[in-house]
C-alpha atoms as a printed R data frame, in Angstrom:
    type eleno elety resid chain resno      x      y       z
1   ATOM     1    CA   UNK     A     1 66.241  9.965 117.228
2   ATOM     2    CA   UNK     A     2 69.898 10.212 116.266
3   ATOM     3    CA   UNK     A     3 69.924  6.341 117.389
4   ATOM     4    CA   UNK     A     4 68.058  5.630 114.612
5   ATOM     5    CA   UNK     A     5 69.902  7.769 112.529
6   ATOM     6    CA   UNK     A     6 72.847  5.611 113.284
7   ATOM     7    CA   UNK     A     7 70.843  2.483 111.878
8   ATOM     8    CA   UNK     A     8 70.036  4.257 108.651
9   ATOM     9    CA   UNK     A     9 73.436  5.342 108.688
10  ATOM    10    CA   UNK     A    10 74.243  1.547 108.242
11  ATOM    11    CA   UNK     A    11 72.116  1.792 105.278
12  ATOM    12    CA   UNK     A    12 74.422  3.951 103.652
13  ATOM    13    CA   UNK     A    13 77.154  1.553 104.256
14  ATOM    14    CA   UNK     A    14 74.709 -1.105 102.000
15  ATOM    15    CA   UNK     A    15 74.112  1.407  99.624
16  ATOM    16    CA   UNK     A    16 77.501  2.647  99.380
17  ATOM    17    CA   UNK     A    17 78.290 -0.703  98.467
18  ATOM    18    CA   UNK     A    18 76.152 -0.699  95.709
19  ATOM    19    CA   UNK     A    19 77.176  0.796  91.965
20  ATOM    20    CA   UNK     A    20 75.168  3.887  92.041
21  ATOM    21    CA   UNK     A    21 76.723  5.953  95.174
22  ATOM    22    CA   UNK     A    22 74.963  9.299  94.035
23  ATOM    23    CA   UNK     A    23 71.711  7.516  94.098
24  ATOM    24    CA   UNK     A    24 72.384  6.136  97.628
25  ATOM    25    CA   UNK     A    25 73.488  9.876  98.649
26  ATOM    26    CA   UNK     A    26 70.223 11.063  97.662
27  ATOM    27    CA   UNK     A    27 68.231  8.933  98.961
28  ATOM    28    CA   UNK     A    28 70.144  9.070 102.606
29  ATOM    29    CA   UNK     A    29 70.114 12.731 102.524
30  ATOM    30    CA   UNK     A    30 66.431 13.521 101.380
31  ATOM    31    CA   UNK     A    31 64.922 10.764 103.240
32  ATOM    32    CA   UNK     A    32 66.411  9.091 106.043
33  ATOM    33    CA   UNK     A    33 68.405 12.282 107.498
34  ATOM    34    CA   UNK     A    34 65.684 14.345 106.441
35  ATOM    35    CA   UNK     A    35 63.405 12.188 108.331
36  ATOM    36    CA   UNK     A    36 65.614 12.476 111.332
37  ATOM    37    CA   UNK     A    37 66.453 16.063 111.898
38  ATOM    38    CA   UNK     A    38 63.362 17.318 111.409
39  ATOM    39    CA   UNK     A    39 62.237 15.360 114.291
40  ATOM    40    CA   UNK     A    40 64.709 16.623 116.045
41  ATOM    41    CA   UNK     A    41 64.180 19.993 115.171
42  ATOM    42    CA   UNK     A    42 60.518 19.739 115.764
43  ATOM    43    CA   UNK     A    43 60.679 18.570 119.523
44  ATOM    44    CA   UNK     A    44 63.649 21.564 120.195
45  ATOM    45    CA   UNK     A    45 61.893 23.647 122.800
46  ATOM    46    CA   UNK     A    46 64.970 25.891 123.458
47  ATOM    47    CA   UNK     A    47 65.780 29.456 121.966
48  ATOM    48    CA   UNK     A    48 69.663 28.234 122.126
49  ATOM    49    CA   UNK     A    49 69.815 24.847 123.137
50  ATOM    50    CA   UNK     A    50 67.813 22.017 122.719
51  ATOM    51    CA   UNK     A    51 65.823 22.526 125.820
52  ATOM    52    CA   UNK     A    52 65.452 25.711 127.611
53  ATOM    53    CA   UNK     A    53 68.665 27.133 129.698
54  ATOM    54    CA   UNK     A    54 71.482 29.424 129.497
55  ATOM    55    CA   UNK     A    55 73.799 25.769 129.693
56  ATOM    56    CA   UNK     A    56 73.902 23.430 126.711
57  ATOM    57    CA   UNK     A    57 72.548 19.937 127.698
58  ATOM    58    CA   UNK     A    58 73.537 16.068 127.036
59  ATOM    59    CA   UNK     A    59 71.120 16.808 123.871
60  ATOM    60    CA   UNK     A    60 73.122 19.353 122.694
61  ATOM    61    CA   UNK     A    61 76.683 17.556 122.723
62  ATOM    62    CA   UNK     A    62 75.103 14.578 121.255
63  ATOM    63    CA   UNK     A    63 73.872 16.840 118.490
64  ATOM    64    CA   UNK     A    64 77.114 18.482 117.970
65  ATOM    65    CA   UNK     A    65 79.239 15.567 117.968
66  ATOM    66    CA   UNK     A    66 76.936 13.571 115.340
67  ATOM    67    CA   UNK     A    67 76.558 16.630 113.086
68  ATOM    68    CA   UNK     A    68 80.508 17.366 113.042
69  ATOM    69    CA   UNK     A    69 81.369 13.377 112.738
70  ATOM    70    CA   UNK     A    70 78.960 13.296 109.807
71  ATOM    71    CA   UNK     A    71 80.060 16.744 107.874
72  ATOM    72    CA   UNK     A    72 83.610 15.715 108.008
73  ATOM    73    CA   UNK     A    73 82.575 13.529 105.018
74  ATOM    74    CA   UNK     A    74 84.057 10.801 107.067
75  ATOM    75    CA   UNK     A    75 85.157  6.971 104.935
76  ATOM    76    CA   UNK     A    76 82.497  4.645 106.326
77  ATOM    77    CA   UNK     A    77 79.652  6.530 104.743
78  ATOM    78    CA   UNK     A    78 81.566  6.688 101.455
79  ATOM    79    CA   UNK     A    79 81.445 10.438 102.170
80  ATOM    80    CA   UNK     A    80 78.306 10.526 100.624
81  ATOM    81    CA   UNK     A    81 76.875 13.095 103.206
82  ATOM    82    CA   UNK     A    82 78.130 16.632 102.759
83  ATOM    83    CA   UNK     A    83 78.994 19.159 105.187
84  ATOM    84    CA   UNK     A    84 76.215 21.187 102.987
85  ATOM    85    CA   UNK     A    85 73.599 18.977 103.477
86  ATOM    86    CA   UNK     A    86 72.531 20.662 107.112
87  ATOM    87    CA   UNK     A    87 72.635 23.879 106.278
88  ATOM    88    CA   UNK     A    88 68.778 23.575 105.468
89  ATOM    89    CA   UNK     A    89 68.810 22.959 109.432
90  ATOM    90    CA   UNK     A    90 68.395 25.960 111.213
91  ATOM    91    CA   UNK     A    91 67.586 24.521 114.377
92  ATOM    92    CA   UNK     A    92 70.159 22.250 113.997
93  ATOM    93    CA   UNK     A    93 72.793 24.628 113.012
94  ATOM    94    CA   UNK     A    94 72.075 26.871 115.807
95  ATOM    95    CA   UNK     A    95 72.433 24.512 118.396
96  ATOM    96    CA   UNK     A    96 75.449 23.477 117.364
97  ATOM    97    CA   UNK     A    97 76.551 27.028 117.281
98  ATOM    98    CA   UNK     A    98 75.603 28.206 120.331
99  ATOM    99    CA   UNK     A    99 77.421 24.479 121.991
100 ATOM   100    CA   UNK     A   100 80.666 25.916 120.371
101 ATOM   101    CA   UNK     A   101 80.475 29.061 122.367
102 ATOM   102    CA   UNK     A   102 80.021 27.678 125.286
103 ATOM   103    CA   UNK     A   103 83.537 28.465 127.416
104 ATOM   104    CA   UNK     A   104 84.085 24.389 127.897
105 ATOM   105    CA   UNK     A   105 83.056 23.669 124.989
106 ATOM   106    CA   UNK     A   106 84.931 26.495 122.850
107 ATOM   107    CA   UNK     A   107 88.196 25.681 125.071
108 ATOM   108    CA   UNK     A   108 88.176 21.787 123.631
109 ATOM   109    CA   UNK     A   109 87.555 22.717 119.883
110 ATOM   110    CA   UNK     A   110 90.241 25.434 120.235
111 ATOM   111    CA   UNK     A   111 92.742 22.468 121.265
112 ATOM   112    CA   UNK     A   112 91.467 20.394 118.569
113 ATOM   113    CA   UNK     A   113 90.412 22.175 115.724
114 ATOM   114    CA   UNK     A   114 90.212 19.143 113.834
115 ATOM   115    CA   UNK     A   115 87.109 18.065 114.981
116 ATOM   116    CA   UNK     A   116 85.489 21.202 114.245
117 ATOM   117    CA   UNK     A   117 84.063 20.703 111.597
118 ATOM   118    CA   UNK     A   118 80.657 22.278 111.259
């Protein structure tokens, strides 16, 4: 899934290119990552994670780094996606709070607040 995000990702990089950047946003946001996280929340089998456990999984760092790179409004989407634009993703949101608290986890983000974005 978030593969594929990456390539419609590089769609916003066509689009951003283009005159009408709100337009592009839109269509990004309500289609292709729309498209895309709802898969991903629909195959989430875990009440924490993305798969059942008490430990957070390769899943679940891949899901917290892409949501963090992508709310930090970063240049080479033309920040059209907005840190606001997951919050309709509860799944989503709670795996990537529940990563956060893990003890690893927490103790990396605490040294780098930087990146901690969402």
């Amino acid at each position: 899934c978030f593969e594929e995000m990456f390539v419609g990702a590089e769609g916003v990089n066509a689009l951003v290119a283009g005159e009408d950047k709100e337009a592009s946003r839109k269509i990004w946001v309500e289609q292709t990552m729309k498209k895309w996280l709802t898969r991903v929340e629909q195959i989430a089998t875990g009440d924490k994670f993305f798969l059942a456990g008490d430990k957070p999984g390769l899943a679940d760092f891949w899901i917290v780094a892409f949501v963090d790179y992508l709310a930090g409004e970063r240049a080479w989407h033309g920040g059209l996606i907005k840190k606001d634009d997951f919050e309709e993703y509860k799944v989503i949101s709670r795996i990537v709070r529940e990563t956060k608290k893990y003890p690893a986890v927490k103790a990396y983000y605490d040294k780098h607040p930087e990146e901690n974005v969402y």
